[in-house]
C-alpha positions in Angstrom: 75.1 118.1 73.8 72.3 119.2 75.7 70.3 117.9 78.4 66.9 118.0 79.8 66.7 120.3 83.0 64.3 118.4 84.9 66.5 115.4 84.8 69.6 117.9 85.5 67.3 119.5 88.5 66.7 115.8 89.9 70.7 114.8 89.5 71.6 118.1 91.4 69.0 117.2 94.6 70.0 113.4 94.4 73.6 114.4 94.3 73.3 117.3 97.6 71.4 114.6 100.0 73.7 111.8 99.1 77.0 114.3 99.6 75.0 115.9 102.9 74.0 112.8 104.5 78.0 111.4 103.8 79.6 114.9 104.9 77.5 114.7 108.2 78.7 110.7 108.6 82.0 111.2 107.4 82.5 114.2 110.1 81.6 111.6 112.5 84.1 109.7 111.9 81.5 106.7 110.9 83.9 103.8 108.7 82.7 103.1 105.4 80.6 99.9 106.5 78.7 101.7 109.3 78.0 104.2 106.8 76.0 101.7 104.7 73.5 100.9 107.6 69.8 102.0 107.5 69.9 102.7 111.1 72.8 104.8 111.0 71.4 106.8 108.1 68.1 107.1 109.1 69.8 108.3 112.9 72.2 110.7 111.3 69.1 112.5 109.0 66.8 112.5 111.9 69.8 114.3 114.0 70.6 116.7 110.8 66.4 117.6 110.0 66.2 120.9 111.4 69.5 121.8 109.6 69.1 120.6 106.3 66.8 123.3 104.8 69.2 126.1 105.8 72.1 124.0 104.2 70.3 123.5 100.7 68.9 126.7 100.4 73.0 128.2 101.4 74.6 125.7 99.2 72.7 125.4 96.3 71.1 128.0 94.9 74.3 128.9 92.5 74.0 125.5 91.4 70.3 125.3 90.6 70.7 129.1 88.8 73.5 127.6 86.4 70.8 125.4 85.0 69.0 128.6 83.8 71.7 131.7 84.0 74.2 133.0 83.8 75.9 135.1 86.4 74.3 138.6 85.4 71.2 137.1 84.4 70.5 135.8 87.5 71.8 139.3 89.0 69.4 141.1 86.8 66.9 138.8 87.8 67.1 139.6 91.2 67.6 143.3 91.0 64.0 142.6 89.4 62.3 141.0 91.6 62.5 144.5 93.3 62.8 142.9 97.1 65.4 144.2 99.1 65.2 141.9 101.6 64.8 138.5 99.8 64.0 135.2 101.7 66.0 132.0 101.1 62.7 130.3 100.1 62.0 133.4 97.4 65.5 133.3 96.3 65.6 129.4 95.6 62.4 130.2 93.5 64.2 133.1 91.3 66.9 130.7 91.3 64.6 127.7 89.5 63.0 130.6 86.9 60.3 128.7 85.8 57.4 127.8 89.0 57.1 124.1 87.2 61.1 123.4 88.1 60.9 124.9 91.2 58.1 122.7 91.8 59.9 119.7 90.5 62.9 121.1 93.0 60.2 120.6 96.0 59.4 117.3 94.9 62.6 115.5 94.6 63.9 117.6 97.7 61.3 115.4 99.8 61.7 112.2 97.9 65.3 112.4 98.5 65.1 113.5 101.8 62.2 111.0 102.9 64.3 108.0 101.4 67.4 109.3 104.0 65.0 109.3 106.9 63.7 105.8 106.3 67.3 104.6 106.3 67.6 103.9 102.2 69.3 105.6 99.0 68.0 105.3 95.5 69.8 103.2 93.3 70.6 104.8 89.6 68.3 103.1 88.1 65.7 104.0 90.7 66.2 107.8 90.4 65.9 107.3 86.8 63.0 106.2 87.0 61.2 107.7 89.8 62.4 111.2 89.1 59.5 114.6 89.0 59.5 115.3 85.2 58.3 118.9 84.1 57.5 119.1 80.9 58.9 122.1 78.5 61.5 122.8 81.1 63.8 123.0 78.2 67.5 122.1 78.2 70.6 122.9 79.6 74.0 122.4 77.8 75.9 119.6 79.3 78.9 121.3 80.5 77.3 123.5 82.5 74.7 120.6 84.1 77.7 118.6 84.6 79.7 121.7 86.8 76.3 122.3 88.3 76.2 119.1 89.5 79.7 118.5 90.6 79.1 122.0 92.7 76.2 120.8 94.3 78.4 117.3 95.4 81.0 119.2 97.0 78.9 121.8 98.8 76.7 119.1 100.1 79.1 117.1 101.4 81.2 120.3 102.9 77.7 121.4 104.3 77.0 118.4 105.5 80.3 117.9 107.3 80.2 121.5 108.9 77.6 120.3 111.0 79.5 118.1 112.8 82.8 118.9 114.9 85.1 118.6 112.0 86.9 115.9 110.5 89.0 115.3 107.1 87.5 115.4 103.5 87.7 111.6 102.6 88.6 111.6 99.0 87.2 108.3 98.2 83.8 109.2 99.9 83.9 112.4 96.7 84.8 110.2 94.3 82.6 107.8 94.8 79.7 110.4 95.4 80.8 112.1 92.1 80.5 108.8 90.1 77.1 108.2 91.6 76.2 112.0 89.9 77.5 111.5 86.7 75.7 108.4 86.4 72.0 109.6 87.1 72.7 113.0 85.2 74.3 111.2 82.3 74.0 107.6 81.8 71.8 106.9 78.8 72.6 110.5 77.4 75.5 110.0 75.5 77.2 107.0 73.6 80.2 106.1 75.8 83.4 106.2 74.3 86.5 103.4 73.8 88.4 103.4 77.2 92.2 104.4 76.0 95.0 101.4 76.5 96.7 102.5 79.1 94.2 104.4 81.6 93.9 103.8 85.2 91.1 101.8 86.9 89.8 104.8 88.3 89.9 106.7 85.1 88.3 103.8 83.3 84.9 104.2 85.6 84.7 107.9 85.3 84.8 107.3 81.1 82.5 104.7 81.5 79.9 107.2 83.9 80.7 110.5 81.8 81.0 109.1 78.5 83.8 110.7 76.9 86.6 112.0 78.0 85.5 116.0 77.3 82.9 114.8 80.2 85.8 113.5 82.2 87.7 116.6 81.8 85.0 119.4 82.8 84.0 116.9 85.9 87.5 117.1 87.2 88.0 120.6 85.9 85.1 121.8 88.2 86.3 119.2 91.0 89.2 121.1 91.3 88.1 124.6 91.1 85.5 123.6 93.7 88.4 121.9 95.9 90.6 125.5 95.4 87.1 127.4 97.0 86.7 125.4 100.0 90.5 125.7 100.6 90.5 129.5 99.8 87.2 129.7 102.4 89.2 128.1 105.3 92.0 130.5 105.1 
């Protein structure tokens, strides 16, 4: 299965501002209702804006790259670009390949981030709609757009969080952030499959966002391997 790489592009932006603007909140110690307030959100980007550049660019350029590379081409790709000292703006651009994604990159980034500092979120169905199409950006196989995106939720929201005086990971604010990824990178994509007798509430909504349980499995394969990073980079 294969999917196209400007909707994969939009799911990964969608998916870091959501995770930031929650890491940053969460770090606060906000609860879960005040978290849901326009004022609070639009207070807490407003607070974040000179930040949140550095934090994308940091976070999610091996991300973005996955969408296009794979780890030595994206090392040959920067050994020729023949820049020994490469900015993070240049980088994210290598990172995108083509000019037209990076493009569409720059557009959702401020659509996301413009949403946030009025105080609102897209709904799924919004960002589905609304998204910066790029035509003949090609595809990207779904495993790797689905890991992409699950990276770019848990960076965010541990970038986000960093910015603030610390705090616990709250795993319920992940979960629900990595539901609200799958959805916009996969819902319509795939054919979802029979929910198993016997599986858990939880696992029933993740079949019913991923579509089959394959999905399921390389979305909490990746959850955990990004969980194992974070832990290894505190040591």
């Amino acid at each position: 299965m294969e999917i196209e790489k400007d909707r994969a592009m939009a799911a990964l932006v969608r998916s870091f501002f959501e995770a930031f603007a929650n890491g940053v909140m969460d770090g606060r110690g906000l609860t879960p209702d005040e978290k849901q307030q326009p004022r609070i959100v639009k207070q807490t980007m407003l607070e974040s804006y000179d930040k949140v550049a550095a934090v994308f660019h940091e976070v999610m350029v091996q991300p973005i790259a996955s969408l296009s590379y794979s780890f030595e081409e994206l090392a040959e790709a920067l050994r020729s670009a023949g820049e020994t000292a490469i900015s993070a703006e240049r980088l994210m651009q290598v990172a995108c390949k083509s000019s037209a994604l990076h493009t569409a990159m720059v557009e959702e980034y401020k659509r996301n981030f413009m949403k946030l500092l009025q105080g609102g979120r897209y709904t799924v169905a919004e960002h589905l709609s609304l998204y910066t199409r790029c035509d003949g950006a090609g595809l990207v196989d779904a495993d790797t757009a689905i890991r992409s995106a699950v990276a770019a939720v848990i960076k965010g929201y541990a970038g986000g969080m960093g910015l603030t005086d610390g705090g616990q990971l709250r795993q319920a604010t992940i979960l629900r952030l990595m539901m609200g990824a799958m959805s916009v990178l996969l819902q319509g994509t795939v054919e979802p499959s029979p929910v198993p007798r016997g599986t858990s509430e939880l696992g029933s909504m993740f079949l019913k966002v991923c579509g089959t349980s394959h999905n399921v499995t390389v979305m909490a394969d990746e959850m955990d391997a990004q969980m194992l990073s974070l832990s290894d980079d505190k040591k």
